[in-house]
N, C-alpha and C positions, 0 to 999 in steps of 0.2 A: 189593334187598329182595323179602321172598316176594307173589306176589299174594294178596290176598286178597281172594276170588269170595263174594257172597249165598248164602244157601244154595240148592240146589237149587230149590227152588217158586217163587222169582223167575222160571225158567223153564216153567214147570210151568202152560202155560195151554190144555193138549188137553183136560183133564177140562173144564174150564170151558165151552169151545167145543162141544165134546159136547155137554153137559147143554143148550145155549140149542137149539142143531137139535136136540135129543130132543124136546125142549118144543115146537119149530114144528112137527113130523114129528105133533103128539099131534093127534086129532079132535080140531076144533073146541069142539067141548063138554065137552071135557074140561075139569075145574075147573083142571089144572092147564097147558094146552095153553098156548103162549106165541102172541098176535096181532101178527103184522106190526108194527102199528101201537105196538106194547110195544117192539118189539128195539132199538130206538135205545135203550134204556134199559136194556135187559139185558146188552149189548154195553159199557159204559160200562167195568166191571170188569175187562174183557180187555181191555180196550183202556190201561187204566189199567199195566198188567202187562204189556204185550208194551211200552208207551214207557218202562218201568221196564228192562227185561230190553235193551232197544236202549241204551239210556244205558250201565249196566252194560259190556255188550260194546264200547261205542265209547269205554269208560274203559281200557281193557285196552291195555297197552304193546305198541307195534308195530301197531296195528291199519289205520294205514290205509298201509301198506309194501306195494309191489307184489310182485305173484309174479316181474315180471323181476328187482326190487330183490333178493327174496331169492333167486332164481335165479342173478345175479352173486353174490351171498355164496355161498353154495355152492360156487361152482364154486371160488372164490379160497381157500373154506376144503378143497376137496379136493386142490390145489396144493400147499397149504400141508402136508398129511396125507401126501401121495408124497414131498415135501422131508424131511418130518423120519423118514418110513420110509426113504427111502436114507441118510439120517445115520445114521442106528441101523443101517441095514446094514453101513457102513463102521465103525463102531465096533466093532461086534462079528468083521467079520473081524479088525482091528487086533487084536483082544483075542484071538481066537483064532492068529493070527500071531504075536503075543508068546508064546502056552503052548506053541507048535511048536516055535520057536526056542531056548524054554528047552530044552524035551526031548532038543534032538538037541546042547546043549553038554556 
C-alpha cells in the first residue's frame, strides 16, 4: 500500500523557531520583544509539532532497519541482478546461435 505522508507543514517548524528568537533578539521594550521568562510558553507550539512530525516519521515502514540490515539487502539484491544479467546473457546468445545456425542451413 502507498504511504501516506501529512502534509508538508507537519514538518514545517523553522518559521516558527525563527519568529520566537526574532522576538528574544527584539530590545527589551519592545512591545513585542519576547522575555525569557515567556519562552517556556512560546516554545509550547513547536514543540507540540516537532512530537507530531517524530511520531509521523517513526510511523513510516522500515524505519527502525539498520544501515547493515539494509546493507546486506543490497548486496544480496545486487547478486541477485549479475545472476539474472548472465541468464539473459546466455539467453540471448542461444537465441542468437539459433539465427546463425538457421542461416548457414
Amino acid at each position: 500500500p502507498p504511504i501516506v505522508l501529512p502534509p508538508a507543514s507537519t514538518f514545517d517548524f523553522v518559521p516558527s523557531i525563527h519568529a520566537i528568537v526574532s522576538r528574544l533578539l527584539l530590545d527589551p521594550t519592545d512591545k513585542n520583544a519576547l522575555q525569557p521568562k515567556d519562552l517556556a510558553a512560546a516554545v509550547f507550539d513547536v514543540k507540540q509539532k516537532l512530537q507530531r512530525a517524530r511520531t509521523v516519521i517513526e510511523s513510516l515502514p522500515d524505519i527502525n532497519r539498520t544501515i547493515e540490515t539494509q546493507e546486506l539487502e543490497i548486496a544480496a539484491l545486487e547478486v541477485k541482478i549479475e545472476r539474472q544479467r548472465s541468464q539473459l546473457k546466455g539467453i540471448f546468445e542461444s537465441i542468437n546461435g539459433l539465427g546463425a545456425a538457421r542461416t548457414t542451413d
